[in-house]
BARO-989278 format. One record per residue: x, y, z of N, C-alpha, C in turn. Coordinates in steps of 0.02 Angstrom, whole numbers, padded with zeros to 5 digits. Layout:
BEGIN
[[X,Y,Z],[X,Y,Z],[X,Y,Z]] ...
//
This chain:
BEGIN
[[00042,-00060,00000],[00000,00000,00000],[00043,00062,00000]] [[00085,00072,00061],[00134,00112,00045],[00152,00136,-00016]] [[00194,00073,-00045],[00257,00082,-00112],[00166,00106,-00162]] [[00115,00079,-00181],[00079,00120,-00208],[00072,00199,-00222]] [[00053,00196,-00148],[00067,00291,-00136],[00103,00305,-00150]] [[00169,00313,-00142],[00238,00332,-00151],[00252,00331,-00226]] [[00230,00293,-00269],[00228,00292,-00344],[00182,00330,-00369]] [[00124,00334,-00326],[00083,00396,-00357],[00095,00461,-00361]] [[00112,00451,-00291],[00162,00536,-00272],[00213,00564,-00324]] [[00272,00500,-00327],[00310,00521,-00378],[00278,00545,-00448]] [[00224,00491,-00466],[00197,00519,-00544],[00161,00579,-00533]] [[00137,00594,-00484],[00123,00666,-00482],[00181,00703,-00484]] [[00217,00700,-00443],[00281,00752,-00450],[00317,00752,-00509]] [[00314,00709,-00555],[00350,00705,-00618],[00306,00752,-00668]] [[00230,00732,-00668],[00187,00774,-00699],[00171,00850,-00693]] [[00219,00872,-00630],[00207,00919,-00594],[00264,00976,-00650]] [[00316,00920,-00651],[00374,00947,-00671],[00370,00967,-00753]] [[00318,00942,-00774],[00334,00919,-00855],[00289,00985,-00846]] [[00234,01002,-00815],[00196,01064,-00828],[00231,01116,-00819]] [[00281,01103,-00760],[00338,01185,-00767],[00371,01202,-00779]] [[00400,01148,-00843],[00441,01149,-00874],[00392,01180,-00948]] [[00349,01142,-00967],[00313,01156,-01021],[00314,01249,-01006]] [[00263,01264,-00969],[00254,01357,-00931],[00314,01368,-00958]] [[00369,01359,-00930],[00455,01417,-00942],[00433,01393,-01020]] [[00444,01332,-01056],[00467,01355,-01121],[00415,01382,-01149]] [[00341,01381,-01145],[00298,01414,-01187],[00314,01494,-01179]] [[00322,01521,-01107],[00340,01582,-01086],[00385,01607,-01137]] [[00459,01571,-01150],[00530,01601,-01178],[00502,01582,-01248]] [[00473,01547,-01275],[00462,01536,-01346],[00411,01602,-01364]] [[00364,01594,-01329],[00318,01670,-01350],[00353,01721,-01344]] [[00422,01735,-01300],[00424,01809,-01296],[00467,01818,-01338]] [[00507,01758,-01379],[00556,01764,-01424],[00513,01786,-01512]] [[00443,01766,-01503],[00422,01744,-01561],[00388,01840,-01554]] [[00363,01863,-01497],[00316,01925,-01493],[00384,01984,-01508]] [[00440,01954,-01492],[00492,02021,-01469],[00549,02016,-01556]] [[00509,01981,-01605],[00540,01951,-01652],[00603,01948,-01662]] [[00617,01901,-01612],[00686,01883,-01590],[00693,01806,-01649]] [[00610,01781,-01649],[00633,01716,-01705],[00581,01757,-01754]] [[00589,01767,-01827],[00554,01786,-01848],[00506,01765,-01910]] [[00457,01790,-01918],[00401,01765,-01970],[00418,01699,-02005]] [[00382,01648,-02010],[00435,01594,-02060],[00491,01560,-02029]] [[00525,01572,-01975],[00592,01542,-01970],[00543,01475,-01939]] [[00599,01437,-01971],[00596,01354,-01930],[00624,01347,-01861]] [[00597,01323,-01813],[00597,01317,-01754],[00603,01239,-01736]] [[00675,01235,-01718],[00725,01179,-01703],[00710,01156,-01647]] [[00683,01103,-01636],[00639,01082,-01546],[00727,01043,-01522]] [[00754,01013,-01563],[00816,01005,-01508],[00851,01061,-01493]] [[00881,01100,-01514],[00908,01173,-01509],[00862,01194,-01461]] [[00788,01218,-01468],[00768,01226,-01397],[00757,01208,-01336]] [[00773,01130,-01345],[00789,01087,-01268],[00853,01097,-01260]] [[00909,01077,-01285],[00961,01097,-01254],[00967,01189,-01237]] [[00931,01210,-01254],[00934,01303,-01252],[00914,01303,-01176]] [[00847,01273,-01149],[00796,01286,-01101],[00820,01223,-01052]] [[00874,01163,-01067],[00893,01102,-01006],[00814,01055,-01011]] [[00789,01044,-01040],[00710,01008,-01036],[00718,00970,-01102]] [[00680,00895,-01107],[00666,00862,-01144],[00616,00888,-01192]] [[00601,00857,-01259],[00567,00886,-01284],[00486,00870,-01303]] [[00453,00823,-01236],[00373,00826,-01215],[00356,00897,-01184]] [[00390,00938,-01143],[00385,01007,-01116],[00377,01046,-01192]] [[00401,01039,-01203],[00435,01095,-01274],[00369,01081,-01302]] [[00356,01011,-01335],[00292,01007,-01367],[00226,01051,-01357]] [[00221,01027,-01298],[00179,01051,-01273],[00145,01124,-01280]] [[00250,01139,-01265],[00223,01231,-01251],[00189,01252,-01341]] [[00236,01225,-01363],[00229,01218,-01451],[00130,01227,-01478]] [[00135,01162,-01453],[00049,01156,-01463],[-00003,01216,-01420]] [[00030,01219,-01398],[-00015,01290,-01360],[-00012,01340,-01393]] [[00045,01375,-01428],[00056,01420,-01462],[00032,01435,-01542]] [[00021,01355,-01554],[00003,01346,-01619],[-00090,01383,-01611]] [[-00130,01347,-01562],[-00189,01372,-01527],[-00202,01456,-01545]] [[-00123,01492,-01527],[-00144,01561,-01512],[-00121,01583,-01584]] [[-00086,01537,-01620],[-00100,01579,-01683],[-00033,01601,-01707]] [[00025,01584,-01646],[00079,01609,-01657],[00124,01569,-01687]] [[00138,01485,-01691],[00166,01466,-01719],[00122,01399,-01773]] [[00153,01395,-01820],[00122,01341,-01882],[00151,01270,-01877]] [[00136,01214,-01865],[00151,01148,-01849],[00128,01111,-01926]] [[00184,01103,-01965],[00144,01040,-02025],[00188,00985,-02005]] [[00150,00923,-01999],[00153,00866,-02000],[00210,00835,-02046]] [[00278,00792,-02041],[00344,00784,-02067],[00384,00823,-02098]] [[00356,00897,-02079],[00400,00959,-02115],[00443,01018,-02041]] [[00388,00999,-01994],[00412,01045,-01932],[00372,01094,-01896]] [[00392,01132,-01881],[00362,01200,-01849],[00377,01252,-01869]] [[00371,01309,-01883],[00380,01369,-01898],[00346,01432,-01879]] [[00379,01494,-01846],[00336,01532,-01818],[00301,01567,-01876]] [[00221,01571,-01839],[00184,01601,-01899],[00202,01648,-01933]] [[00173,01655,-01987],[00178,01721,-02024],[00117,01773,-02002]] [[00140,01855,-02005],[00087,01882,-01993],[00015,01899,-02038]] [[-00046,01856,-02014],[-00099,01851,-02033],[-00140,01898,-02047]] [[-00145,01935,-02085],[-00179,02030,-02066],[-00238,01983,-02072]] [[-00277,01961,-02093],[-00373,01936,-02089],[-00372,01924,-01979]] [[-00336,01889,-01987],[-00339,01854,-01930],[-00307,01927,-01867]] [[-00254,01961,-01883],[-00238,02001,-01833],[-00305,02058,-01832]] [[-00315,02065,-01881],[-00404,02129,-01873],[-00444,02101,-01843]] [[-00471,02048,-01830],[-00475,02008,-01799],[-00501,02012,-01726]] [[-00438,01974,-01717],[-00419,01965,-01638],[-00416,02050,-01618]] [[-00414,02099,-01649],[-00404,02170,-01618],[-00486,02185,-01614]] [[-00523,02159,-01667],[-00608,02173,-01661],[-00646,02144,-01593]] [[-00604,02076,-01587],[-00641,02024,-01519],[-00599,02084,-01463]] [[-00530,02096,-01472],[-00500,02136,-01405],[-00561,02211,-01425]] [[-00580,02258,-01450],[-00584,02306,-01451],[-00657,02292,-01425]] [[-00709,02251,-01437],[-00761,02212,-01416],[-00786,02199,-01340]] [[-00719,02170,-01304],[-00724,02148,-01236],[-00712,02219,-01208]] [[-00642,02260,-01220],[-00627,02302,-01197],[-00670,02354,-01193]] [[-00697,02368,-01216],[-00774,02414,-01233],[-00807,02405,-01174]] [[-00839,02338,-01180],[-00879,02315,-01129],[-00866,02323,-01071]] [[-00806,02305,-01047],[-00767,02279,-00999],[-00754,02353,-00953]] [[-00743,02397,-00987],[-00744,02484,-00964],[-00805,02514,-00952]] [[-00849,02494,-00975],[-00934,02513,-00983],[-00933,02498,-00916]] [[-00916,02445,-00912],[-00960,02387,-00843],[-00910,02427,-00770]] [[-00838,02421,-00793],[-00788,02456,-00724],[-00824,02534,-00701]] [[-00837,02571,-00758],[-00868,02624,-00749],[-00934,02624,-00691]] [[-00959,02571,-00683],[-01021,02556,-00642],[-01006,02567,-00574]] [[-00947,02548,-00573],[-00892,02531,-00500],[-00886,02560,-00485]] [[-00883,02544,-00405],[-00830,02615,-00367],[-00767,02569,-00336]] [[-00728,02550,-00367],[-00671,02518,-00344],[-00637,02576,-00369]] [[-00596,02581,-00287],[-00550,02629,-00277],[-00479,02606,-00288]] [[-00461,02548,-00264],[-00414,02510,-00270],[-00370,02502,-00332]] [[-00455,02501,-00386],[-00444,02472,-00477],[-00398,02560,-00466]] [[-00434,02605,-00470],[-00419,02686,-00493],[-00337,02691,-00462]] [[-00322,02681,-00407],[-00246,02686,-00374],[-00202,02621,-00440]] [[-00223,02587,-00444],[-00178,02536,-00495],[-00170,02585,-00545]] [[-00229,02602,-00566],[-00205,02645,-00658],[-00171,02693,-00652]] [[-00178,02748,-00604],[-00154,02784,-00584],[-00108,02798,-00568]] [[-00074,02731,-00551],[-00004,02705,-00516],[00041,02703,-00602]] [[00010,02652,-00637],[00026,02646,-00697],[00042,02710,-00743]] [[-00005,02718,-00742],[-00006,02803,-00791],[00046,02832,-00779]] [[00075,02830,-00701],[00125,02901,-00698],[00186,02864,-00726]] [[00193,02781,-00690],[00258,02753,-00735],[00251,02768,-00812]] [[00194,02762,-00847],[00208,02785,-00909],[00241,02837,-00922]] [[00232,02891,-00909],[00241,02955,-00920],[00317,02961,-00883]] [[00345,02925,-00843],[00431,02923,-00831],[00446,02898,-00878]] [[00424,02829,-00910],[00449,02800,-00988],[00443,02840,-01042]] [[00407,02898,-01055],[00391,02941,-01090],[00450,02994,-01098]] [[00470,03018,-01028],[00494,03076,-01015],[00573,03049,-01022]] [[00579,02971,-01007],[00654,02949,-01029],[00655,02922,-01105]] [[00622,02922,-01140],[00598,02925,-01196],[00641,02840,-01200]] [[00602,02804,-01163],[00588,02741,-01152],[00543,02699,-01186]] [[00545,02694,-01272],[00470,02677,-01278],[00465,02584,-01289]] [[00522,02533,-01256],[00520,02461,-01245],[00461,02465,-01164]] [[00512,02523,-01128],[00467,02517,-01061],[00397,02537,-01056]] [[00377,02591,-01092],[00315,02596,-01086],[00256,02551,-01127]] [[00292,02516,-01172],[00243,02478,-01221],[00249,02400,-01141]] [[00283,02422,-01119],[00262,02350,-01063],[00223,02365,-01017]] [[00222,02452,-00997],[00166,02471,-00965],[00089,02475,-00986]] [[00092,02484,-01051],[00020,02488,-01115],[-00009,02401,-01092]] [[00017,02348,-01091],[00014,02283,-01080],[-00023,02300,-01011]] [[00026,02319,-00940],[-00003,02310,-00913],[-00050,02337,-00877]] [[-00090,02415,-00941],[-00137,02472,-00889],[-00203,02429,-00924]] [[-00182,02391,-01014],[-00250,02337,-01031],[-00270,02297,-00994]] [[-00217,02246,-00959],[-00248,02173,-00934],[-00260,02184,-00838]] [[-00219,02246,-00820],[-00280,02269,-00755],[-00332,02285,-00750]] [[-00371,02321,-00823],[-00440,02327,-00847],[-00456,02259,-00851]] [[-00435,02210,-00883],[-00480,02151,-00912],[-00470,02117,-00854]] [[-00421,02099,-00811],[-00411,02069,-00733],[-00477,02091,-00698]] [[-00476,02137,-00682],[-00537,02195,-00637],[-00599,02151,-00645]] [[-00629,02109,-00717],[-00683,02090,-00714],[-00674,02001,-00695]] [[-00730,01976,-00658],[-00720,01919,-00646],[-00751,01841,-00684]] [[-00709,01866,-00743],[-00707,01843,-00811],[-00660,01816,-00845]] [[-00602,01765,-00813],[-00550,01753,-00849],[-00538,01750,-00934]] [[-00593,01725,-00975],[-00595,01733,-01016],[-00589,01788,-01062]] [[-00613,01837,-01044],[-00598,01933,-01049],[-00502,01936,-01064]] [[-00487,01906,-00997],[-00412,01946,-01004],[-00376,01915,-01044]] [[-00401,01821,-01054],[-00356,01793,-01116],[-00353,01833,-01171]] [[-00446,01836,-01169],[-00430,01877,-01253],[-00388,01944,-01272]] [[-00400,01988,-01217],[-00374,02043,-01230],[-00293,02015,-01231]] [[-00271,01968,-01183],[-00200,01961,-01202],[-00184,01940,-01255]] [[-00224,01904,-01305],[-00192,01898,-01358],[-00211,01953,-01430]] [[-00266,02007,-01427],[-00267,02060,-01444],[-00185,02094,-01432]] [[-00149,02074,-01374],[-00107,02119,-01334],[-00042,02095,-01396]] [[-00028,02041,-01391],[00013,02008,-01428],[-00001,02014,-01518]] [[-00051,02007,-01535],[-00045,02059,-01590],[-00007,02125,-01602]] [[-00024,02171,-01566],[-00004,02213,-01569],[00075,02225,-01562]] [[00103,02194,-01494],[00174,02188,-01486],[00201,02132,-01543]] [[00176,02097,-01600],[00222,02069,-01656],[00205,02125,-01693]] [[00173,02184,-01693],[00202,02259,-01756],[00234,02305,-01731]] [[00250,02294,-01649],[00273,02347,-01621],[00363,02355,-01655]] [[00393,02271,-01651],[00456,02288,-01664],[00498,02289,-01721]] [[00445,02286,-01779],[00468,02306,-01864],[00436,02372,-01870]] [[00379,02399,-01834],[00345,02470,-01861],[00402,02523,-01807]] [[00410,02516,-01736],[00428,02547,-01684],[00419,02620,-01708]] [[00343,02625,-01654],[00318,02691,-01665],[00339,02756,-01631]] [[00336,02814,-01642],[00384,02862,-01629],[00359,02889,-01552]] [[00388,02929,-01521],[00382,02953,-01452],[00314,02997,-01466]] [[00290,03027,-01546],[00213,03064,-01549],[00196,02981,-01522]] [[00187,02962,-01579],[00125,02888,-01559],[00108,02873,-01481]] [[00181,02871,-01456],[00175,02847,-01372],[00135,02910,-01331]] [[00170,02933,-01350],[00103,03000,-01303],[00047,02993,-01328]] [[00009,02978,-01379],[-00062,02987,-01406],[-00078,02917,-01359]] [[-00049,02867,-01369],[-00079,02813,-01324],[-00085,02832,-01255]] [[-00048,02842,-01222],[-00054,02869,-01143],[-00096,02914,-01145]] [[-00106,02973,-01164],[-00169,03009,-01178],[-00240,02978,-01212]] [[-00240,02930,-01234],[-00299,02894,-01233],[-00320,02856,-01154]] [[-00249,02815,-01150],[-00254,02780,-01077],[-00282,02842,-01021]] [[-00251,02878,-01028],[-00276,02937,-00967],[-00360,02936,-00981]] [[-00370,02965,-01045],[-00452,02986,-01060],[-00499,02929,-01027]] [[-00486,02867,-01025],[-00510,02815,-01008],[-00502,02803,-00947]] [[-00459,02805,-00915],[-00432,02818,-00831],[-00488,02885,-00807]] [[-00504,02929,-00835],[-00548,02997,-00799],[-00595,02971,-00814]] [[-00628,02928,-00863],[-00713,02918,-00888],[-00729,02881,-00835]] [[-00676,02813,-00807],[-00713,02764,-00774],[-00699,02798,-00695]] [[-00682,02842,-00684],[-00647,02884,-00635],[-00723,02939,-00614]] [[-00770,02933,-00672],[-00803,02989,-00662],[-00855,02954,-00675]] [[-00879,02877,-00668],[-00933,02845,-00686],[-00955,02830,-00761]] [[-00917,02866,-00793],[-00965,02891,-00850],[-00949,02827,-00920]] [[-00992,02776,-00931],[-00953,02706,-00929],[-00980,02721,-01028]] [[-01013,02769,-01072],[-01017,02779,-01117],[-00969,02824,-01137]] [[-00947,02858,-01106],[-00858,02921,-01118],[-00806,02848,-01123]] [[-00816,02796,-01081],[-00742,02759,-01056],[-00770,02710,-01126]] [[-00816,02696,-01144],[-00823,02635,-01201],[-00802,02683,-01244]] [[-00835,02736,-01267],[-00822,02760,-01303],[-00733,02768,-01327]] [[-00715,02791,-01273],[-00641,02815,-01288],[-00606,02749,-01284]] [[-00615,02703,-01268],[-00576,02640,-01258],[-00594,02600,-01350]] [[-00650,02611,-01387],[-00650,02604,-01462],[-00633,02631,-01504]] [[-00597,02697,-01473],[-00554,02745,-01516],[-00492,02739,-01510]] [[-00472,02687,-01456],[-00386,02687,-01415],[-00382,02618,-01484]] [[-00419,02575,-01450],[-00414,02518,-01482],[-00401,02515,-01567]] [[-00451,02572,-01592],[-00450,02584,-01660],[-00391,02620,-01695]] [[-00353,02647,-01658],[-00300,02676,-01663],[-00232,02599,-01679]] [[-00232,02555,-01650],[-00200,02497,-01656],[-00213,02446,-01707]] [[-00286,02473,-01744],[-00298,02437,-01795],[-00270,02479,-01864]] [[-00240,02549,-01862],[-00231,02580,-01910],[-00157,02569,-01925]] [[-00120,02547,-01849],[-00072,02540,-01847],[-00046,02482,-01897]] [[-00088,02445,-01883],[-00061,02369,-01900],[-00082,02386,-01982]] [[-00116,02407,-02009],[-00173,02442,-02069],[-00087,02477,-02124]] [[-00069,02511,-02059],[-00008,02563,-02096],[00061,02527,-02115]] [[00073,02480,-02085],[00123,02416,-02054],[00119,02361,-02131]] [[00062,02332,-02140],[00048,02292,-02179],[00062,02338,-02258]] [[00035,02389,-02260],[00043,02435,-02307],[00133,02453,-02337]] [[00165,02454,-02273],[00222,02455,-02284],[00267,02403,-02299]] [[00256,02364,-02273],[00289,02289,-02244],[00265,02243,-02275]] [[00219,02243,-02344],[00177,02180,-02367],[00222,02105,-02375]] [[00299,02120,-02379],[00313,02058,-02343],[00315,02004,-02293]] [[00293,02054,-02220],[00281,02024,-02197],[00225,01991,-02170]] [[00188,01991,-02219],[00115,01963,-02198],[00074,01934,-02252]] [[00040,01876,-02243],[-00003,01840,-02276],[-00077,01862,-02272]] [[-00135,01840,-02311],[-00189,01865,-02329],[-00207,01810,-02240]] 
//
């Protein structure tokens, strides 16, 4: 009975391991693939990334197959993996479902009187505006990440913040072939602010409102990007 338990235990703890191992590499594979560190098209070497990350390559799979899910990397069957190419049908998209929730999602905070939510953005906002003023614009596009998914967090809706995170990730695969100028970054924080005072002031048709004009602003981006860049992107 013992040696039972004790074997179960272990296969839990082994299964335990393969999941946190899978997490780190899906983590380092997405941020290599969002920060286009591997880019559009490249083939993606699963031994090279086990010996890269110390993990066998069922973790790796894994993280692999998850990613394929979000759209980010392409898996054909005796040919390999390859990180996707950028999809403009598919990235308008995922910015319509993000611009969709986010809407909503501000309508509804606006209802609130969470004081707590208002000190977070608030908190946020001013770090922006030091990334601004050091004309920091890697740091503040990590703050843009995180003044969205404390909005989509706020509701008790996990499903909300996936989506918007991968709205989010759209956007950061045009951030680092377009890299928009220190105007652009201020127009975003000045949207973020407008939206920070609407839901600040109840007023949850000012905060939808301005949160479909922030959002729409990221669809012109990607709009201007593709226009320029038609290499890098498929229909």
């Amino acid at each position: 009975m013992y040696r039972d338990m004790r074997s179960q235990s272990d296969a839990e703890s082994d299964a335990s391991q393969v999941v946190r191992k899978s997490e780190r590499a899906y983590f380092w594979l997405r941020d290599e693939i969002l920060s286009f560190g591997m880019q559009p098209g490249t083939f993606i070497d699963k031994v090279e990334v086990c010996e890269k990350l110390g993990v066998s390559k069922q973790p790796v799979t894994a993280a692999l197959t998850r990613l394929e899910q979000e759209g980010l990397v392409e898996i054909y069957p005796q040919r390999g993996t390859y990180v996707a190419r950028l999809r403009l049908g598919a990235m308008r998209e995922s910015l319509f479902v993000r611009g969709a929730l986010e809407t909503a999602a501000v309508r509804r905070l606006a209802q609130a009187d969470d004081a707590a939510l208002r000190a977070r953005i608030d908190e946020i906002l001013a770090r922006q505006v030091a990334a601004i003023e050091a004309d920091d614009t890697d740091a503040y596009f990590v703050l843009d990440r995180e003044f969205h998914m404390t909005l989509a967090r706020a509701l008790p809706y996990p499903q909300v913040a996936h989506q918007v995170d991968l709205g989010l990730a759209t956007i950061r695969r045009c951030q680092e072939p377009f890299k928009p100028d220190l105007e652009a970054v201020r127009a975003s924080h000045a949207g973020h602010r407008r939206i920070a005072e609407a839901i600040a002031a109840h007023d949850g048709d000012a905060a939808a409102r301005e949160m479909e004009a922030h959002v729409a602003s990221y669809t012109a981006m990607l709009l201007d990007l593709a226009a320029a860049r038609p290499e890098l992107f498929v229909a």
